[in-house]
N, C-alpha and C positions, 0 to 999 in steps of 0.2 A: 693478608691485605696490607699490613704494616707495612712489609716489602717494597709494595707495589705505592705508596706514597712516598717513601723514600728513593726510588727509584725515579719517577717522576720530579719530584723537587730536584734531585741531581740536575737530572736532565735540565730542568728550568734554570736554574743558577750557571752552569755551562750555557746556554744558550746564549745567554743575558751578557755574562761573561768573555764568548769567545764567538760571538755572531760577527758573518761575514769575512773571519781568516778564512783561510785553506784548511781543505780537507782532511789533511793528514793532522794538523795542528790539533784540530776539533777531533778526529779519532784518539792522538795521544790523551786527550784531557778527560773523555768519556770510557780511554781505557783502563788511567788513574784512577777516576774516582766512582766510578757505576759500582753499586753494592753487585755480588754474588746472587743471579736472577736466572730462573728457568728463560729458556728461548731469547737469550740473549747471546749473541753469535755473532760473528764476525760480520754475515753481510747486514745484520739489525744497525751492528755499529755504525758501521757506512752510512746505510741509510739513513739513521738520523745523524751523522757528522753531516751530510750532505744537505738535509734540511737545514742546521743550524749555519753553515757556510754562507747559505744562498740568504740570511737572518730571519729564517723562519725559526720560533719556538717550538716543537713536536710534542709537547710534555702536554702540553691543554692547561697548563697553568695561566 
């Protein structure tokens, strides 16, 4: 479970941080800095670059 709040905060802090760039931009930063997570895959990435792009948060933070 530790993981998975670490995980999330990332997520929120990049959002915060890189809301409304492009897509690739927000993939490189969630590529950087996302801890080591089961089901976390290439198209997860996207998806949420693609949320945070468009200034959505995904995290639920």
């Amino acid at each position: 479970m530790h993981d998975d709040t670490q995980l999330f905060r990332t997520v929120h802090i990049i959002a915060s941080r890189f809301a409304g760039q492009p897509v690739p931009v927000v993939m490189e930063a969630l590529t950087r800095c996302l801890p080591q997570a089961p089901g976390i895959s290439s198209p997860e990435i996207r998806r949420i670059a693609e949320e945070i792009s468009v200034g959505r948060d995904p995290s639920g933070l």
